[in-house]
Structures are given as C-alpha cells and as structure tokens.
C-alpha positions as CSV (number, residue, x, y, z in Angstrom):
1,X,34.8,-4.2,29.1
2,X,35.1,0.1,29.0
3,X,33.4,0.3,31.5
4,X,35.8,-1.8,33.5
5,X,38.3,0.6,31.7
6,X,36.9,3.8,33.3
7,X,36.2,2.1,36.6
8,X,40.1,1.2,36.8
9,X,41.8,4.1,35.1
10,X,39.3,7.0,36.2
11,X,40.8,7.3,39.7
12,X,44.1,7.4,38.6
13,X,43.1,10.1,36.2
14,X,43.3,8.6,33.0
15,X,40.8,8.1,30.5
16,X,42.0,5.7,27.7
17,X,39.1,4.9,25.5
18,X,35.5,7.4,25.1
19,X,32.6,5.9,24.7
20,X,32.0,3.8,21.4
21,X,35.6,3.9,20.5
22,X,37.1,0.8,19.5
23,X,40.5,1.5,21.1
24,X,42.0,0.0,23.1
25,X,45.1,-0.2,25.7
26,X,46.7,-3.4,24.3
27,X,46.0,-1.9,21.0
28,X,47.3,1.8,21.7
29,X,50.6,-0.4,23.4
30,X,51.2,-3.1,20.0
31,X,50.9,0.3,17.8
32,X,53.1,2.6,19.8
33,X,55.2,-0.3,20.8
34,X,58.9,0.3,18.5
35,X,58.6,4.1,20.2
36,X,57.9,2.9,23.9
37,X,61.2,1.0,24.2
38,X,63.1,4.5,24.4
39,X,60.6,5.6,27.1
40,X,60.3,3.1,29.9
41,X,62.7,2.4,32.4
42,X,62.9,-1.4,33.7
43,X,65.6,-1.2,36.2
44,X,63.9,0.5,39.0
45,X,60.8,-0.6,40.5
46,X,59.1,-1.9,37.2
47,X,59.6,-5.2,36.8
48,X,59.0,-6.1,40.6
49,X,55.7,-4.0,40.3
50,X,55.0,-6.4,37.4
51,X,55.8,-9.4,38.7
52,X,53.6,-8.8,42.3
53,X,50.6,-7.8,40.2
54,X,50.8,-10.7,38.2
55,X,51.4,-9.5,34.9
56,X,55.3,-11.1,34.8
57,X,56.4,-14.5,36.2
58,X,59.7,-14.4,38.6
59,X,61.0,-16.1,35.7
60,X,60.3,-13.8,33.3
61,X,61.6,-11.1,35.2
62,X,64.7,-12.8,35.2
63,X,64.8,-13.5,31.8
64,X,64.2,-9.6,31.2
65,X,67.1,-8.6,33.5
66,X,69.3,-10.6,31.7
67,X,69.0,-8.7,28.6
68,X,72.1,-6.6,27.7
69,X,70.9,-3.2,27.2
70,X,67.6,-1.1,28.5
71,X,66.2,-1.1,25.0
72,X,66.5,-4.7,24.5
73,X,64.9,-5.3,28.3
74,X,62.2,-2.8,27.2
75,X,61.3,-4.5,23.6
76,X,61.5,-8.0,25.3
77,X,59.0,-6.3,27.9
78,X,57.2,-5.3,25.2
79,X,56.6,-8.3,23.2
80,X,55.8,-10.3,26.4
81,X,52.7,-7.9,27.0
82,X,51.5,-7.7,23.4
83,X,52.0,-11.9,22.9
84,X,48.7,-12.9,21.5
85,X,48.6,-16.0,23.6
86,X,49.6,-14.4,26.9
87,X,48.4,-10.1,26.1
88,X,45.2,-9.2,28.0
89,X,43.5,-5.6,28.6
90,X,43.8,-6.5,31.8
91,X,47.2,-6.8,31.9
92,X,47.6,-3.9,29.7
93,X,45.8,-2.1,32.9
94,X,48.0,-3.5,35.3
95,X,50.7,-1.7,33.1
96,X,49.7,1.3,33.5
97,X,49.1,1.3,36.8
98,X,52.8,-0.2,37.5
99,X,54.0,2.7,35.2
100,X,51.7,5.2,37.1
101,X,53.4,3.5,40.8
102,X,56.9,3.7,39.4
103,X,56.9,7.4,38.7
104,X,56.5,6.8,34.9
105,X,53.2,9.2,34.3
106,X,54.6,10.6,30.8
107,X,54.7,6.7,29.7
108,X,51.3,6.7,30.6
109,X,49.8,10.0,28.9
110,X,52.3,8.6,25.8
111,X,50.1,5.2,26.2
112,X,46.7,6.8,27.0
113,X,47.1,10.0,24.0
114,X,47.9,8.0,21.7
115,X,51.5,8.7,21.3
116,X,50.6,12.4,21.1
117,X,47.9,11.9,18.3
C-alpha cells in the first residue's frame, strides 16, 4: 500500500509516510481533522476537483454548498472523507492531489507534516 503512497505522492513532492511507519493519510486527516476546517477553502475549485476525480458525488457536492458558512462546508467535507464506510487512502490521495491542483500546497505540507509535528 506505501508503496502506492510513494508512487502517487513522490512526483508531486510529497512524502507522507517512511518506510515502516504505520501512518497514514486518512489517519494524519481524522487526527488533524477539528484544525483543517480553518485551512481549506471549498468555494473555488475544490469541490469540482473532488467530484471529477471521484472522491465526491454531484450530490454531495451539492449538499456541501448548501452549508451556511466555510467552516461548516469544510467540517461536512471533512467527515465525508473520514466516514468509515465511505473513507479510503485512496481517496485520502485524491485529496491531496485536488488540494495540490487548487493552489492549497500549505493544506497539504499541514496534512503530510503532521500538522507541524
């Protein structure tokens, strides 16, 4: 599965797990997850970057616009990706990269560090 990981993240220049670690991105996202909701920023480019690499439904990106505030579209983000009958490293991935496409690189080194730890 890390090596997957490394094939994936390497040529985007991110490294998330070292070799024999347990970590890993769904794990580093559920655990950083109350502090990533004042981070990311749905409204432009995010959600649609989610939804054509099949990580959201068009209905759940509906569902998300339709929350009131930023935070609340973030958290509700959030707990879609971390769901433990829909969460995947795989989607996890596909997170990062859609971060990475949408300009959102200190999400990503937030993600990928470990929220600085």
């Amino acid at each position: 599965m890390y090596q997957i990981l490394y094939r994936i993240l390497l040529p985007i220049g991110y490294v998330v797990a070292h070799a024999g670690d347990k970590a890993s991105i769904l794990s580093a996202i559920t655990t950083l997850k109350s502090s990533l909701a004042d981070y990311i920023e749905p409204d432009f480019g995010l959600l649609n970057e989610l939804q054509r690499r099949h990580v959201l439904t068009k209905r759940q990106v509906a569902s998300l616009r339709s929350e009131r505030t930023v935070y609340d579209r973030n958290d509700a983000l959030l707990d879609l990706l971390t769901a433990e009958n829909q969460s995947s490293e795989e989607q996890c991935v596909k997170f990062l990269t859609a971060l990475q496409r949408t300009g959102q690189h200190h999400v990503v080194n937030f993600i990928t560090q470990n929220g600085g730890h």
